[in-house]
N, C-alpha and C positions, 0 to 999 in steps of 0.2 A: 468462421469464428476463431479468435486468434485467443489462448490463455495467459496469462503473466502470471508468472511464477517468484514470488519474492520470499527470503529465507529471510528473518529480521531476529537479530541478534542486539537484545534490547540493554542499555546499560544498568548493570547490577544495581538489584533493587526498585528502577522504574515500570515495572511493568502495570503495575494499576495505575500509575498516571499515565501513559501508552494509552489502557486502554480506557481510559475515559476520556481522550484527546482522538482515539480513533474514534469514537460514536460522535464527536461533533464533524470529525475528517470524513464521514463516509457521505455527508448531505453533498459535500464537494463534488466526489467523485464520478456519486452512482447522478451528476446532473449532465455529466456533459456527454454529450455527441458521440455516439456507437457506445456507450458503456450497455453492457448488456445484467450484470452480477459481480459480486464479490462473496468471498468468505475469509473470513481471521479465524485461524486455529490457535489453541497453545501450544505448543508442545505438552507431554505428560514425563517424557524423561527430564528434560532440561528445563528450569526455572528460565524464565525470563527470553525465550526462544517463542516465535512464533512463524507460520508461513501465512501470506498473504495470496490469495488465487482472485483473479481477475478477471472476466469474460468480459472482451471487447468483441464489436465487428469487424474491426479491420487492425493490423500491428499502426497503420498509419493513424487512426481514432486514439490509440495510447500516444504514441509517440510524437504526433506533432500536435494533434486536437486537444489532449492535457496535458503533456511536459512542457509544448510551447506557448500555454495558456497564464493569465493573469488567477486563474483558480490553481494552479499549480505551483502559484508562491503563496499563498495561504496554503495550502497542503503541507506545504516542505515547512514553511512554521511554526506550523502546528507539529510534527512528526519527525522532521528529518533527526531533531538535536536528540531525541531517545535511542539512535540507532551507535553501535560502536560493536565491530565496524560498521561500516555503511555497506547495505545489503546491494548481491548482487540480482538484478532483473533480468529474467528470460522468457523469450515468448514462444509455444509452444501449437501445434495449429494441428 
């Protein structure tokens, strides 16, 4: 089991729309091929700060089975334009 680890640093003031753009984002995700889980935290120190964890089966089921997928530009449409910066992804096993 391979985890993704995403730090999302959301732009000032969007985090309720984030996360009501994530509860349509997650029908996407938790469909495709090795997704095993997910969770979204907030942060409690920082406004507007979330980590994103992601249980896949294999680093290759994130990486090419959703990034290189047609549901992973519906994803990034939905989500990516809330991100500043743009988070970095690590995967952890």
């Amino acid at each position: 089991m391979i985890l993704e680890v995403a730090i999302l640093h959301i732009k000032k003031g969007l985090s309720e729309d984030f996360e009501i753009d994530f509860q349509k984002a997650e029908s996407i995700i938790s469909s495709r091929k090795g997704y095993i889980s997910h969770q979204l935290k907030k942060c409690l120190e920082q406004e507007d700060k979330f980590i994103l964890l992601v249980n896949w089966e294999t680093l290759e089921d994130h990486e090419i089975g959703f990034r290189k997928s047609d549901k992973y530009q519906e994803w990034k449409e939905l989500l990516h334009h809330f991100y500043k910066p743009f988070p970095t992804v690590e995967h952890y096993k």
